[in-house]
N, C-alpha and C positions, 0 to 999 in steps of 0.2 A: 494442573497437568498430571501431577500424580493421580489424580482420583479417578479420571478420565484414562489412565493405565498410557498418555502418550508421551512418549521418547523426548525427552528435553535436547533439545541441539548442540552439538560439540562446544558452538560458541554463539554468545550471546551479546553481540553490538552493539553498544550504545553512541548516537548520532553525535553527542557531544564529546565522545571518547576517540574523536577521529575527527577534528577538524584539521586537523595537518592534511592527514589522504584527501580531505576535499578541496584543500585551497590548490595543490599539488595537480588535482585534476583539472580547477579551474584555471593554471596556469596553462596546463598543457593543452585546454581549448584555445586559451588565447594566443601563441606561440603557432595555431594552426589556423589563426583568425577567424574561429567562432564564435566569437562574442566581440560587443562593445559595450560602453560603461557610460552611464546619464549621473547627473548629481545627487541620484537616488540608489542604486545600484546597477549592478553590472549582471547583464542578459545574453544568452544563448540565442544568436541571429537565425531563427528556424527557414529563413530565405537560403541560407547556404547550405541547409540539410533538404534536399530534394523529395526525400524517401520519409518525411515527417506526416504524421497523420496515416501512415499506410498501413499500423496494425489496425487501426477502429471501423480504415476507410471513411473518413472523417475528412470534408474538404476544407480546406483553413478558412476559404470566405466563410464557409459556416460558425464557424469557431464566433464568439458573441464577446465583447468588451468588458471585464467586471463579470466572468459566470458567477462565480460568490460572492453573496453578501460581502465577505470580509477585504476582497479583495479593492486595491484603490489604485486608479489609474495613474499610471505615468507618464505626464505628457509628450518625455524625451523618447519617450519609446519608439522605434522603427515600424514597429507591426504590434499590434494588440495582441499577438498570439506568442510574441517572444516570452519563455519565461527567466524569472529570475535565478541566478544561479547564486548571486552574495549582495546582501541585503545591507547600507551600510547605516549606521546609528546615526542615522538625520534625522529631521524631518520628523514624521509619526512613529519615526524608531529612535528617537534622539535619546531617548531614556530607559530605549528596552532593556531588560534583563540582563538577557544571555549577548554577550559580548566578544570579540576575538581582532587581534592586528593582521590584518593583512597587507597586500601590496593595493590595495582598493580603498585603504580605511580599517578603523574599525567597524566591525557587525558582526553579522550571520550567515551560514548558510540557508540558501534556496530551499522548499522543500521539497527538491528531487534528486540535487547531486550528491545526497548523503547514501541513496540508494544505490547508484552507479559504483561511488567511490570505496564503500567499505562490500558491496560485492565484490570488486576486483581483489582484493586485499586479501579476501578469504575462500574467494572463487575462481578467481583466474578474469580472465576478459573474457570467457564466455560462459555463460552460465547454462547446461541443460536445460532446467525448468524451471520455471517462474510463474510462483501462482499472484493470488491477487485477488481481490472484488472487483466487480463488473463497474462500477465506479472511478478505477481505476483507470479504465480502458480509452479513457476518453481523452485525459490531461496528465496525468502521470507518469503511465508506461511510455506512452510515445515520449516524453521527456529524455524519460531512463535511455528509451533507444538511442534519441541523437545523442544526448552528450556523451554518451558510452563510444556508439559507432565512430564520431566525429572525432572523438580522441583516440580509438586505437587502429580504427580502420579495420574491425573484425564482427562478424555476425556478436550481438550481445546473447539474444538468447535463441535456443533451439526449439523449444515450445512451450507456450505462452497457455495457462488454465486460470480462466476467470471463473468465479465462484457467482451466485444468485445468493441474494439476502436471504434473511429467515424473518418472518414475520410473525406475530402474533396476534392470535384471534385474526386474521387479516389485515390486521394493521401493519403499520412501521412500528417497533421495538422502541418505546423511549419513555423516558422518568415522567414526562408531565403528561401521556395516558396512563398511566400506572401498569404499564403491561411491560414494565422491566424488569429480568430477572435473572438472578445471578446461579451458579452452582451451590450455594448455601440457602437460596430460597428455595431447589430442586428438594437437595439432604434435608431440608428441615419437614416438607412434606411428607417423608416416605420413602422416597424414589432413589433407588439405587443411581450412581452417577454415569454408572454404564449402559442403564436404560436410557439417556440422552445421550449416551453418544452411538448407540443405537439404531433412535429415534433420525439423528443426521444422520445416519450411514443409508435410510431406506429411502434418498430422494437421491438423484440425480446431481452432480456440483452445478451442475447449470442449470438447475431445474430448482425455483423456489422453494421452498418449505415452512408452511405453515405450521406454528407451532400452536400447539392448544394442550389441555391438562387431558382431557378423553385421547389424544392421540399419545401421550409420555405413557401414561397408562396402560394403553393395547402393548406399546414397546416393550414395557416392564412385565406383560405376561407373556409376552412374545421372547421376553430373553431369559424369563423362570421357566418355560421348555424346552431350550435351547440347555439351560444347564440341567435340569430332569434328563433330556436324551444324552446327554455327555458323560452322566454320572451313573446311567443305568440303560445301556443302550439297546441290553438284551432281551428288556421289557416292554421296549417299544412295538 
């Protein structure tokens, strides 16, 4: 973040450093009857939130059983689209890790009510802007909305900026093409750390960006004139 010259955040959250704020909000959904609880955990009833699926415009029949891989059905579930909000140490979680007492059992939280719970905490109930990957847009955010909406009864956020991947060489970004690369394979090259952030700043947030070494490069002469005109402007 330093080398990239970007502003570190007043506070820094960590999910596990607030399971109190999320068991408190899981409480306060169920006190307003948004949730019921199967022998596996306990789910946000998306039947009782009307307005669910309405940032993606995404119809629920569309919505598919198991989208990820990782994901493993529940057969006490009401609707395949409900998600989890606390997860309890049975079953395929009998032995997991990260562990906590709640009024449900011991587990874990969900992974959405961490997002809801520790924004309220440090945002208010309503948050202005809330960015995000376009990935998010589908299953995630509409989460954050209900359990948010459902518990305070207040708009969660005011506008919503989904971001486009960044790809390389047109690909997808990942270890087993070899086209992964961190800010220390950037600096080891050559490349000023500014020239990649740069390099981002000339696309569009919604507009992908391919990333390739001919295009860091153009960036990195593109911003050794930007500082020539800065440092000598009456030469230009």
């Amino acid at each position: 973040l330093a080398a990239l010259n970007v502003l570190k955040p007043d506070v820094i959250a960590r999910a596990t450093e607030h399971i109190a704020e999320q068991i408190e909000l899981i409480k306060k959904l169920e006190s307003k009857g948004f949730i019921y609880e199967t022998d596996q955990a306990v789910y946000f009833d998306v039947a009782k939130f009307p307005d669910y699926g309405e940032l993606s415009g995404q119809n629920l029949e569309d919505k598919k059983t198991g989208a990820r891989d990782e994901v493993v059905v529940d057969s006490q579930k009401k609707n395949p689209y409900d998600f989890a909000l606390w997860f309890k140490a049975v079953g395929r979680f009998k032995n997991h890790i990260m562990r906590w007492p709640s009024p449900w059992g011991a587990g874990f939280p969900g992974w959405h009510i961490e997002c809801s719970a520790m924004s309220m905490r440090y945002l208010g109930e309503t948050v202005d802007i809330h960015t995000g990957g376009i990935d998010h847009l589908g299953v995630h955010h509409p989460a954050e909305i209900a359990q948010s909406e459902a518990a305070t009864g207040k708009t969660f956020v005011n506008y919503w900026v989904h971001r486009a991947f960044i790809t390389v060489e047109g690909r997808k970004m990942s270890k087993s093409l070899g086209n992964f690369y961190t800010l220390d394979d950037i600096i080891a090259k050559g490349y000023d750390p500014f020239a990649l952030r740069y390099l981002f700043m000339t696309a569009h947030y919604r507009t992908a960006l391919n990333f390739t070494w001919e295009a860091l490069t153009a960036a990195q002469n593109a911003l050794r004139r930007l500082y020539e005109f800065v440092a000598s402007p009456g030469e230009s």
